[in-house]
PQR file of N, CA, C, O and H, with PARSE charges and radii, in Angstrom:
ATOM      1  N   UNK A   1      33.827  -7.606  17.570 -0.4000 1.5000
ATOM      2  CA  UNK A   1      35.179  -7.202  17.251 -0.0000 2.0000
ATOM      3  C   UNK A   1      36.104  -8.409  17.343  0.5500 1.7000
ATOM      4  O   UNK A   1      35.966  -9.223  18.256 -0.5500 1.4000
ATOM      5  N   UNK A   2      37.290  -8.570  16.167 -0.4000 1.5000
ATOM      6  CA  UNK A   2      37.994 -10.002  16.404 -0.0000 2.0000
ATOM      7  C   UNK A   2      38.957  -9.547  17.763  0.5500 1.7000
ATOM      8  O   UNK A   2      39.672 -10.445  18.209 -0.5500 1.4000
ATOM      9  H   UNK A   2      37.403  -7.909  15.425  0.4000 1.0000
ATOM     10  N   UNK A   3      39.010  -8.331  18.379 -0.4000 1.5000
ATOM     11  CA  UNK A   3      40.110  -8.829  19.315 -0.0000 2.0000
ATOM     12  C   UNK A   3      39.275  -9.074  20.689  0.5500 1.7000
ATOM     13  O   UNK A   3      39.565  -8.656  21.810 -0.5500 1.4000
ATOM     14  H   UNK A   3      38.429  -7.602  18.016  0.4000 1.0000
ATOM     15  N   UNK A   4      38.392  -9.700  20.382 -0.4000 1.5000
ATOM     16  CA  UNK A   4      37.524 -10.035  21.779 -0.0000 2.0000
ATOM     17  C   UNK A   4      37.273 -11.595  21.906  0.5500 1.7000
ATOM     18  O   UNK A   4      36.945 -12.289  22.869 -0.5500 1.4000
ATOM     19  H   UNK A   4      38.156 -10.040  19.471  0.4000 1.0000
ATOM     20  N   UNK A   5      37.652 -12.002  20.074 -0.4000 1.5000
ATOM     21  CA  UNK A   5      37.081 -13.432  20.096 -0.0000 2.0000
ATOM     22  C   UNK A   5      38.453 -14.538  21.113  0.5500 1.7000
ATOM     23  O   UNK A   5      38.355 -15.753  21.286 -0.5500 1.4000
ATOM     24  H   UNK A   5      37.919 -11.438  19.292  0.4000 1.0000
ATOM     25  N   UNK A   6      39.606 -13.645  21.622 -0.4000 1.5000
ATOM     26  CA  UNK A   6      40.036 -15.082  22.262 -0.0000 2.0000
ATOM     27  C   UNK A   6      39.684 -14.362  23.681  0.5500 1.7000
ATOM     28  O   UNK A   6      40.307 -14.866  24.616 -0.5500 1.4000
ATOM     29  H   UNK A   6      39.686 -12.658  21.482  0.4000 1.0000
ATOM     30  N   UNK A   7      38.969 -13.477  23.977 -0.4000 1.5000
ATOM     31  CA  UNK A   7      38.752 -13.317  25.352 -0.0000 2.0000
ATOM     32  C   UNK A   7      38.022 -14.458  25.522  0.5500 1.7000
ATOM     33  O   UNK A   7      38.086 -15.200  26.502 -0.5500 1.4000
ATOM     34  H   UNK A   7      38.463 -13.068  23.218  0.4000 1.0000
ATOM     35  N   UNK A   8      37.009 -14.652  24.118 -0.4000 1.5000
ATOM     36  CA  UNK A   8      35.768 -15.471  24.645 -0.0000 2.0000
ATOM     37  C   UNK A   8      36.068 -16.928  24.840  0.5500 1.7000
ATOM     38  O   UNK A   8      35.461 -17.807  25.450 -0.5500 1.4000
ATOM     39  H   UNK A   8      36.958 -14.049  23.322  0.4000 1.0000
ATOM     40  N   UNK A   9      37.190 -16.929  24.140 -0.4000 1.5000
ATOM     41  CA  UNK A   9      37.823 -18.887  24.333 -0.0000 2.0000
ATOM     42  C   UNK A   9      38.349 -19.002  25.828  0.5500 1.7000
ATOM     43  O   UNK A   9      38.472 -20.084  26.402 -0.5500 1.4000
ATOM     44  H   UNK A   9      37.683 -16.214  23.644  0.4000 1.0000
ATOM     45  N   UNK A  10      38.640 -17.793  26.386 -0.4000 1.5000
ATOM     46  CA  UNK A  10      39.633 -17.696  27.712 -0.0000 2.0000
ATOM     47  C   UNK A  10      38.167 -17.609  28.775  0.5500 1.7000
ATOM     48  O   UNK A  10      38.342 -18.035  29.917 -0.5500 1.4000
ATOM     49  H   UNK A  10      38.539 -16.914  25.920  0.4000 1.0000
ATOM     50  N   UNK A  11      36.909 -17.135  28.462 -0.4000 1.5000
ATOM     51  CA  UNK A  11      35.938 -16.515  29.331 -0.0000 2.0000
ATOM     52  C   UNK A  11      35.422 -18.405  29.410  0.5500 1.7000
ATOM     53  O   UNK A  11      35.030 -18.978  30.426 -0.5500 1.4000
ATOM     54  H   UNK A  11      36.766 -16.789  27.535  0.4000 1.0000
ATOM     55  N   UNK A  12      35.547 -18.877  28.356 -0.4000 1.5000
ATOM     56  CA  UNK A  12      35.045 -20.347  28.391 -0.0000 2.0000
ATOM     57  C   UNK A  12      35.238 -21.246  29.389  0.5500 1.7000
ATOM     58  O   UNK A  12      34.404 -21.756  30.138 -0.5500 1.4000
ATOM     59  H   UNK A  12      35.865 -18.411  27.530  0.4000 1.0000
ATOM     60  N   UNK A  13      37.029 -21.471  29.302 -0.4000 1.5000
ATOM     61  CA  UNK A  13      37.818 -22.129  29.643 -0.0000 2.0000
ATOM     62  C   UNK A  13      37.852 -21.112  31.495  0.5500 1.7000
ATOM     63  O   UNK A  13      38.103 -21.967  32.346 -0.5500 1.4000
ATOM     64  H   UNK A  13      37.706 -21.057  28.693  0.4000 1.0000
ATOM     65  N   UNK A  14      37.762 -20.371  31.850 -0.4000 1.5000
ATOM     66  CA  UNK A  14      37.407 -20.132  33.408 -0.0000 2.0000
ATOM     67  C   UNK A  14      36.318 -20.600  33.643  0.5500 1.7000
ATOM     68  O   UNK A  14      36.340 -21.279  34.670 -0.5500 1.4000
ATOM     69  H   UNK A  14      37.559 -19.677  31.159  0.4000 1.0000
ATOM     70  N   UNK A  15      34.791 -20.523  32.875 -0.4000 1.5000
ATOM     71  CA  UNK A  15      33.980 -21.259  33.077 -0.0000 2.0000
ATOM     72  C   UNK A  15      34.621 -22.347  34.234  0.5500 1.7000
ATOM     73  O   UNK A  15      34.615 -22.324  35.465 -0.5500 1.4000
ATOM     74  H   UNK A  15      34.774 -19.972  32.041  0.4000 1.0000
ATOM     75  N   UNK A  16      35.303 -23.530  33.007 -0.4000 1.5000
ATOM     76  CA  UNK A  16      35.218 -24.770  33.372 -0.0000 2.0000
ATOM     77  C   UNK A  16      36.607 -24.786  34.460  0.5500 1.7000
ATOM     78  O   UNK A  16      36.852 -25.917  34.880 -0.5500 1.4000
ATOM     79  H   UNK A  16      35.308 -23.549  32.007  0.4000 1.0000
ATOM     80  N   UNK A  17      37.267 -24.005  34.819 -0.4000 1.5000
ATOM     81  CA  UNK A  17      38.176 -23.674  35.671 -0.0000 2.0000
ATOM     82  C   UNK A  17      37.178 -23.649  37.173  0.5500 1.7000
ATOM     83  O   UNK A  17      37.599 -24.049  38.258 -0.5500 1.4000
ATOM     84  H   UNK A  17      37.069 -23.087  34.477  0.4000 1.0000
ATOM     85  N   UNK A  18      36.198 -23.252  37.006 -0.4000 1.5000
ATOM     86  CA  UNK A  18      35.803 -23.088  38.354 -0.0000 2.0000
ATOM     87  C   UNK A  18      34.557 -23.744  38.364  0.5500 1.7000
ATOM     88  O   UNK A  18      33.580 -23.161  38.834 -0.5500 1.4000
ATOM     89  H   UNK A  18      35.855 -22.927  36.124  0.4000 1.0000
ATOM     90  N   UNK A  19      34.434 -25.276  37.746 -0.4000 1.5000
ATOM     91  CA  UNK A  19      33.055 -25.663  37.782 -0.0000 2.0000
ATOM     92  C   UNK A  19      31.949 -25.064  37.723  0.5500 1.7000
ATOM     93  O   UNK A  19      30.994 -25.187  38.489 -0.5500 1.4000
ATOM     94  H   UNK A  19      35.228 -25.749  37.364  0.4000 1.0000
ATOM     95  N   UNK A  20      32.108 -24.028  36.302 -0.4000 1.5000
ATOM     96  CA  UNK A  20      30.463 -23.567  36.135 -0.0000 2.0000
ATOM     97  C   UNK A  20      30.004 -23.529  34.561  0.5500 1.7000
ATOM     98  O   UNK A  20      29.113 -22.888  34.005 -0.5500 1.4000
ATOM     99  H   UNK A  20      32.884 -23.928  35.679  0.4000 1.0000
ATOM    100  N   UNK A  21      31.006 -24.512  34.041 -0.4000 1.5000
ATOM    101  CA  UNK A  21      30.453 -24.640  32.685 -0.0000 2.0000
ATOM    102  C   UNK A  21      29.592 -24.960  32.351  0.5500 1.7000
ATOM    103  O   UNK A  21      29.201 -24.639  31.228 -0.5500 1.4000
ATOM    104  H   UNK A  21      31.730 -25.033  34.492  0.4000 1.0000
ATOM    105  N   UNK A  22      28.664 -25.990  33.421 -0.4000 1.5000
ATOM    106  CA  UNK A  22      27.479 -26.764  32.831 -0.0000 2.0000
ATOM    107  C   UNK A  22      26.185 -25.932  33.560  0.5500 1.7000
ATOM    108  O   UNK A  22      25.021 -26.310  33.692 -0.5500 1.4000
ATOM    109  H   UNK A  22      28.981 -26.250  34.333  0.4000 1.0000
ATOM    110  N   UNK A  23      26.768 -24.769  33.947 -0.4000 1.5000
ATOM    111  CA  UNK A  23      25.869 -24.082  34.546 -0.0000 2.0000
ATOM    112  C   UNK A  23      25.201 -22.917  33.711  0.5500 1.7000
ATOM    113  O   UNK A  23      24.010 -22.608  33.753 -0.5500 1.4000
ATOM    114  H   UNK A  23      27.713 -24.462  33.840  0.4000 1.0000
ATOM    115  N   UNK A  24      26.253 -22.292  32.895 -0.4000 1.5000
ATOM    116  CA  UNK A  24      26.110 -20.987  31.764 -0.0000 2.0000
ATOM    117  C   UNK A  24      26.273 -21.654  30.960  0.5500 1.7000
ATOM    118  O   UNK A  24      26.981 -22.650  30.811 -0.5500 1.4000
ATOM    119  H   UNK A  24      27.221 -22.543  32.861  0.4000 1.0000
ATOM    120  N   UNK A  25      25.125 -20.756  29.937 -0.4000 1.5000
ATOM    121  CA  UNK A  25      24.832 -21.301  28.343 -0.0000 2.0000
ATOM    122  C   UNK A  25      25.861 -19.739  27.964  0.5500 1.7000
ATOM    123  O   UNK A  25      25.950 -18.668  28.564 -0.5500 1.4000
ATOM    124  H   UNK A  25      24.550 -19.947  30.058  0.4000 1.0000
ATOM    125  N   UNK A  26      26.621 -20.350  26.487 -0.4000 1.5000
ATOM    126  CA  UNK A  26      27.908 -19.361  26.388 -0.0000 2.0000
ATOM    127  C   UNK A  26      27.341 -19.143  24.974  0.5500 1.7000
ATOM    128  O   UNK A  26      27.629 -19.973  24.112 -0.5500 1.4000
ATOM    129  H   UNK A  26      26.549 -21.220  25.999  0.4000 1.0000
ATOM    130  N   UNK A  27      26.345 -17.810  24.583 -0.4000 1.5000
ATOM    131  CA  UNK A  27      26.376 -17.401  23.198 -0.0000 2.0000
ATOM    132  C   UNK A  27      27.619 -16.726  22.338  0.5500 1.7000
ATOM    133  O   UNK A  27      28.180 -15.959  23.121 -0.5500 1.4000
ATOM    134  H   UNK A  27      26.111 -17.136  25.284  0.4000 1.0000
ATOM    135  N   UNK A  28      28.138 -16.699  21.332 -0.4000 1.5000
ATOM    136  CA  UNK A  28      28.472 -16.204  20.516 -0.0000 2.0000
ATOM    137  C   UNK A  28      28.608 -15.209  19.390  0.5500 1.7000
ATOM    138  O   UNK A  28      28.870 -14.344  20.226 -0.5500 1.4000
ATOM    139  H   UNK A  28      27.682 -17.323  20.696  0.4000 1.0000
ATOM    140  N   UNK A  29      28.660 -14.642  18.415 -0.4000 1.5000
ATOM    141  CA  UNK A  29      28.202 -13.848  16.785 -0.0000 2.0000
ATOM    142  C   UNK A  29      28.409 -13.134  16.573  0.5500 1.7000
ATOM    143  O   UNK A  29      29.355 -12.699  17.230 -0.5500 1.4000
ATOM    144  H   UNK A  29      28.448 -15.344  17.736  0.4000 1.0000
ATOM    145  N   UNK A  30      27.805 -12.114  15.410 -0.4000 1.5000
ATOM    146  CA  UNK A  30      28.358 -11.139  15.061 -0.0000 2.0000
ATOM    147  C   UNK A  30      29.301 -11.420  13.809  0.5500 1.7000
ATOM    148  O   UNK A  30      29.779 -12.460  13.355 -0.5500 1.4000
ATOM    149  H   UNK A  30      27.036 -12.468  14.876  0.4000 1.0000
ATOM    150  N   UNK A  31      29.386  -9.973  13.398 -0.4000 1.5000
ATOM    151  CA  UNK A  31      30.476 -10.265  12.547 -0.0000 2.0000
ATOM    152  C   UNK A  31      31.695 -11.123  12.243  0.5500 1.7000
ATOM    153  O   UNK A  31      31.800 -11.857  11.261 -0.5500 1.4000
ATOM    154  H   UNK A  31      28.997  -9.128  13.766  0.4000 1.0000
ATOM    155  N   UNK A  32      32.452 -10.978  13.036 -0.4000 1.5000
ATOM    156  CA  UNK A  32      33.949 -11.317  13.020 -0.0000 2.0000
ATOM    157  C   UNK A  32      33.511 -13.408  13.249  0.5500 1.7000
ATOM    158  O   UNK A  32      34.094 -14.364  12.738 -0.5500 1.4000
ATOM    159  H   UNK A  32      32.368 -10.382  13.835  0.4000 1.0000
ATOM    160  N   UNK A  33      32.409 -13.388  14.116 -0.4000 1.5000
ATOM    161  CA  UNK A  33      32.437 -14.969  14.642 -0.0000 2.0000
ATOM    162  C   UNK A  33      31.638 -15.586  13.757  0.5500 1.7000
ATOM    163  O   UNK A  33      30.759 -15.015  13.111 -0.5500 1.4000
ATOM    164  H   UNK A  33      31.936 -12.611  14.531  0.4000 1.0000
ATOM    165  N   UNK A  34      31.999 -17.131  13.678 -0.4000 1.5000
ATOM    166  CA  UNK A  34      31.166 -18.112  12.678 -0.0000 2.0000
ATOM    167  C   UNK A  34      30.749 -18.998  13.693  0.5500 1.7000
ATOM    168  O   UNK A  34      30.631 -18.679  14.877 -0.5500 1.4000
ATOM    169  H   UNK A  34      32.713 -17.595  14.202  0.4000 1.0000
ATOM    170  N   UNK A  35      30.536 -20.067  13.238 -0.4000 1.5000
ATOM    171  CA  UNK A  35      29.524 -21.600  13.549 -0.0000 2.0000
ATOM    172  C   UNK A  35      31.033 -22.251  14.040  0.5500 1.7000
ATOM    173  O   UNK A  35      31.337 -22.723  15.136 -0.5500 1.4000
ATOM    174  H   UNK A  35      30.632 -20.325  12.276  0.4000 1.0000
ATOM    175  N   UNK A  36      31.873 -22.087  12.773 -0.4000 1.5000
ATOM    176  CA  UNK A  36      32.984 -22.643  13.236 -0.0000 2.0000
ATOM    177  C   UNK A  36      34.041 -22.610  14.316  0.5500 1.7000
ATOM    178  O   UNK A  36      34.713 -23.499  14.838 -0.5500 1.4000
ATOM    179  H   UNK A  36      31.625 -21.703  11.883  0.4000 1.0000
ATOM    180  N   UNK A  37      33.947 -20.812  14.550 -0.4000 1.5000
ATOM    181  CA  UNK A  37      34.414 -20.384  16.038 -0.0000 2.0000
ATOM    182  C   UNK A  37      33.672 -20.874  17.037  0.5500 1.7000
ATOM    183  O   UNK A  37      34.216 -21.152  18.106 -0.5500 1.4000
ATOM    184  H   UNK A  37      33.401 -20.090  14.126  0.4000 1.0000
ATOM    185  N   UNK A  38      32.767 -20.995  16.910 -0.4000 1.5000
ATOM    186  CA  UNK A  38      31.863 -21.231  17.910 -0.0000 2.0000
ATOM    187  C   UNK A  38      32.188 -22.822  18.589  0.5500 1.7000
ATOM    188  O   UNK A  38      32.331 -23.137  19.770 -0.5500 1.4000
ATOM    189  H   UNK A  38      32.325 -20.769  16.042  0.4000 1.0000
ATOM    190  N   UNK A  39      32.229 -23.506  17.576 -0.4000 1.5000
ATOM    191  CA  UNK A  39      32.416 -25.147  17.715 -0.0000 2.0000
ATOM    192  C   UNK A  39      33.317 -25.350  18.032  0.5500 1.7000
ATOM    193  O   UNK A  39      33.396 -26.276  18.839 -0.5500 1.4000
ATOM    194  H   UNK A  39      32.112 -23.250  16.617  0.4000 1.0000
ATOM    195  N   UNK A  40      34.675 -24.600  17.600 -0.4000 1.5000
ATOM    196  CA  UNK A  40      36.213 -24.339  18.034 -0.0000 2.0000
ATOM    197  C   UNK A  40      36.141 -24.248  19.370  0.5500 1.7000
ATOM    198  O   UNK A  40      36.666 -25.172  19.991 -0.5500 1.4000
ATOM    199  H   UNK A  40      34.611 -23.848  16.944  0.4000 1.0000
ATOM    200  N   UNK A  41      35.407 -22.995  20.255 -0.4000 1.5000
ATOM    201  CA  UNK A  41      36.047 -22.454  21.282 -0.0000 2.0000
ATOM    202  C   UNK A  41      34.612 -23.479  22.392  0.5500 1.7000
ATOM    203  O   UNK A  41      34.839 -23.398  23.600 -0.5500 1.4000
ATOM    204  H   UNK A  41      34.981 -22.245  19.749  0.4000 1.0000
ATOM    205  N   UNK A  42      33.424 -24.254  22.045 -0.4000 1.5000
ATOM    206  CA  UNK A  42      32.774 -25.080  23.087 -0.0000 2.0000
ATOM    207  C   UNK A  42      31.936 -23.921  22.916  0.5500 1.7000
ATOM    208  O   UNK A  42      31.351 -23.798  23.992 -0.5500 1.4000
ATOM    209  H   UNK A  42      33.240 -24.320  21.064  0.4000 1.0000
ATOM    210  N   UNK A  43      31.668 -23.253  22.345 -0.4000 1.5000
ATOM    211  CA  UNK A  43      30.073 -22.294  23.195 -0.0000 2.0000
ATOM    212  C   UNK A  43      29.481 -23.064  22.589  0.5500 1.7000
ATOM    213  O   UNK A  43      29.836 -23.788  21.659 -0.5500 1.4000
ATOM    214  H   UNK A  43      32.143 -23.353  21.471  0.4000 1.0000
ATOM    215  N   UNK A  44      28.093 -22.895  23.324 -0.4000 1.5000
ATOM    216  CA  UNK A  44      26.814 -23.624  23.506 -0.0000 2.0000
ATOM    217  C   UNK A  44      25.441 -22.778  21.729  0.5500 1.7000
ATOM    218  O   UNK A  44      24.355 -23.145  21.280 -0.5500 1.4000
ATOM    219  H   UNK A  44      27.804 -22.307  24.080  0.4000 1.0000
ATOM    220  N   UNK A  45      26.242 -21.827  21.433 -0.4000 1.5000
ATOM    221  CA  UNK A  45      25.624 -21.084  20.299 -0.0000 2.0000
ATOM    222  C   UNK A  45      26.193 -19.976  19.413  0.5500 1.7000
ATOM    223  O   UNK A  45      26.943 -19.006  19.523 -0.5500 1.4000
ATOM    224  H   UNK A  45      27.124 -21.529  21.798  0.4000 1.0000
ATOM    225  N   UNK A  46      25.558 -20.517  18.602 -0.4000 1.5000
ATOM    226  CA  UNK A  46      26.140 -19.102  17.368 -0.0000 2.0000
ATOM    227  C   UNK A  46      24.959 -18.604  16.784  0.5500 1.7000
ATOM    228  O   UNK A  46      24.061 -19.287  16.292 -0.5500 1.4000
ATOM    229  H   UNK A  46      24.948 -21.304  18.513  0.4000 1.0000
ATOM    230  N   UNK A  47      25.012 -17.280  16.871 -0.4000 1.5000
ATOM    231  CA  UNK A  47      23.976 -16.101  16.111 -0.0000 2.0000
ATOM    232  C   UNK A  47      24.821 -15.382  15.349  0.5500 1.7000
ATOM    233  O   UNK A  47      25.979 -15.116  15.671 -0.5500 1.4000
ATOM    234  H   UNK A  47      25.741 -16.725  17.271  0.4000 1.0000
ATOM    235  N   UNK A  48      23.929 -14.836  13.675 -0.4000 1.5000
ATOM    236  CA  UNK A  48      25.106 -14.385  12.910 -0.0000 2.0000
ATOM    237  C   UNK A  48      24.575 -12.757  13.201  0.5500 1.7000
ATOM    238  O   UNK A  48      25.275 -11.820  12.817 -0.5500 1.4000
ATOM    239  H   UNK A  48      22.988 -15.052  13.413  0.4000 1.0000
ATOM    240  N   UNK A  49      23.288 -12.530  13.905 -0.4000 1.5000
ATOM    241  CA  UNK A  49      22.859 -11.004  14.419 -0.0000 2.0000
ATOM    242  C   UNK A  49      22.279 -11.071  15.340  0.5500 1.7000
ATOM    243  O   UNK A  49      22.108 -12.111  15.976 -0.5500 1.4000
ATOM    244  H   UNK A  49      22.720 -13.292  14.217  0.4000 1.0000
ATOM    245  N   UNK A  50      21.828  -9.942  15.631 -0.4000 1.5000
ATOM    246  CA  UNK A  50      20.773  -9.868  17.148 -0.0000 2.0000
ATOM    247  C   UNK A  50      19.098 -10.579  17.094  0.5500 1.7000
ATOM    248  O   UNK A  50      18.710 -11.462  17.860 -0.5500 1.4000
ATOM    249  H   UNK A  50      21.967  -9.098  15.114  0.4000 1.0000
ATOM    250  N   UNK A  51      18.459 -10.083  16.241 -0.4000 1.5000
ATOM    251  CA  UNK A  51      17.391 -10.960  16.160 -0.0000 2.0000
ATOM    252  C   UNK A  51      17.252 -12.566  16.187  0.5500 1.7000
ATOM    253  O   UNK A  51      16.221 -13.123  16.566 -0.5500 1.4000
ATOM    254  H   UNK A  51      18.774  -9.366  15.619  0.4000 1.0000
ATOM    255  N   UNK A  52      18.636 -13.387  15.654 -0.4000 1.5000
ATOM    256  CA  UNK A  52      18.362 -14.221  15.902 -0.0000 2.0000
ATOM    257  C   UNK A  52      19.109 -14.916  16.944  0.5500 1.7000
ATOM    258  O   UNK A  52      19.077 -16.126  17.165 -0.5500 1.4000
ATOM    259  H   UNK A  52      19.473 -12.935  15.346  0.4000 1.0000
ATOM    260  N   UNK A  53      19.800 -14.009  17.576 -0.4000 1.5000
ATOM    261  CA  UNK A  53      20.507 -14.368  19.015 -0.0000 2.0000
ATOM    262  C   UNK A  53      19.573 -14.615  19.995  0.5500 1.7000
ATOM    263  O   UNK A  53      19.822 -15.438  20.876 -0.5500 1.4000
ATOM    264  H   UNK A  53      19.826 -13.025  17.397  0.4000 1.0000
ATOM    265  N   UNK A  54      18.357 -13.916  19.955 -0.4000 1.5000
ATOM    266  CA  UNK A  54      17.143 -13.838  20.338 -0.0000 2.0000
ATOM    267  C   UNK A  54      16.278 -15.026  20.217  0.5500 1.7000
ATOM    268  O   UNK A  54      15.708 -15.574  21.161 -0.5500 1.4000
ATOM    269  H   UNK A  54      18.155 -13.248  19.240  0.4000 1.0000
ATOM    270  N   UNK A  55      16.237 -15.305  19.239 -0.4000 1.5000
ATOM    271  CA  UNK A  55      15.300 -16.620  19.150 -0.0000 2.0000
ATOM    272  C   UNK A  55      15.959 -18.337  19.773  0.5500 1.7000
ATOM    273  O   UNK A  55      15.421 -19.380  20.144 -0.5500 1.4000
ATOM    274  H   UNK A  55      16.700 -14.860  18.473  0.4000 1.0000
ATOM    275  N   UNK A  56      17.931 -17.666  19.548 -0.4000 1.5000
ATOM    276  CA  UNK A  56      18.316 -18.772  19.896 -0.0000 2.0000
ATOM    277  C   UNK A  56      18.215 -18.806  21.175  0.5500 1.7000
ATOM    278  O   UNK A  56      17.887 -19.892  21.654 -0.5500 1.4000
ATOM    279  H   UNK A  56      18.369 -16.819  19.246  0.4000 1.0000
ATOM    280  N   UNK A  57      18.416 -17.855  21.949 -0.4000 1.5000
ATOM    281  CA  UNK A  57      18.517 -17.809  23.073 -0.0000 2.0000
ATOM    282  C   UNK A  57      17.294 -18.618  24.034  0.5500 1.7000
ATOM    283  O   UNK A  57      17.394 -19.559  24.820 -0.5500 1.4000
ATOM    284  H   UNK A  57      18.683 -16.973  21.560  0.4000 1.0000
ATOM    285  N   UNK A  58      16.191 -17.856  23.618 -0.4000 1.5000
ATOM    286  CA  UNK A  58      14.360 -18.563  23.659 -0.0000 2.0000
ATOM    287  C   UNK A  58      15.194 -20.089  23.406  0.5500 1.7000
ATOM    288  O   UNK A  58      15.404 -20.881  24.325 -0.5500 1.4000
ATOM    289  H   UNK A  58      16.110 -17.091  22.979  0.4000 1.0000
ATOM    290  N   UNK A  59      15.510 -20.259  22.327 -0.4000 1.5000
ATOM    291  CA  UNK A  59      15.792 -22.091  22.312 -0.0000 2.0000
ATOM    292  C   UNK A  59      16.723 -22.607  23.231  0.5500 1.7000
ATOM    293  O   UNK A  59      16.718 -23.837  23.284 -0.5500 1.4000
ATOM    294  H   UNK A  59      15.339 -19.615  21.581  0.4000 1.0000
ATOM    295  N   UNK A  60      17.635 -21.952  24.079 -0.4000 1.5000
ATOM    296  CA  UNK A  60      18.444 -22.466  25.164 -0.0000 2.0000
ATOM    297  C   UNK A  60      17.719 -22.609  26.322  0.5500 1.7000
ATOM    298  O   UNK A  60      17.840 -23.577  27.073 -0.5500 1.4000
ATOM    299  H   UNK A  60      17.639 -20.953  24.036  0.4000 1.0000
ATOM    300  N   UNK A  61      16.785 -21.460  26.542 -0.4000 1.5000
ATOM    301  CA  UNK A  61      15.856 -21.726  28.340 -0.0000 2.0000
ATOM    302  C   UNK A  61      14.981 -22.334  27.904  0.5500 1.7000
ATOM    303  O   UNK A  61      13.941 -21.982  28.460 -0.5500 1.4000
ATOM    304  H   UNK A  61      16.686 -20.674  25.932  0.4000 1.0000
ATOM    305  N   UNK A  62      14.679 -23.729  26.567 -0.4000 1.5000
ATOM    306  CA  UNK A  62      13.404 -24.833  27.152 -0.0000 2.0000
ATOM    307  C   UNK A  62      14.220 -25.625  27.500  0.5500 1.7000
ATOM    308  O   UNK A  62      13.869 -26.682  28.024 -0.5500 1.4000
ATOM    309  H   UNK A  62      15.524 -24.015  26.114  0.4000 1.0000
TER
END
């Protein structure tokens, strides 16, 4: 949903408010979000559905 996408710029930015950005990997996607939101707001990934949120995800824990 787009009225969630600036929670997720704000969920980011506490991350790094409390020294734990380099700790959580921050996925992204879905409809409303792109590659470009993604790169905008620092998450670590963009999936454009669930299946391949999945595979990206597998590619964040090696």
């Amino acid at each position: 949903m787009t009225t969630t996408m600036a929670g997720q710029k704000d969920v980011i930015e506490m991350l790094k408010e409390q020294g734990m950005r380099d700790k959580v990997k921050v996925m992204v996607g879905g409809a409303p979000a792109t590659q470009n939101w993604a790169d905008k707001i620092g998450a670590d990934c963009y999936a454009e559905n669930a299946s391949e949120a999945v595979a990206k995800a597998k590619e964040l824990l090696l």
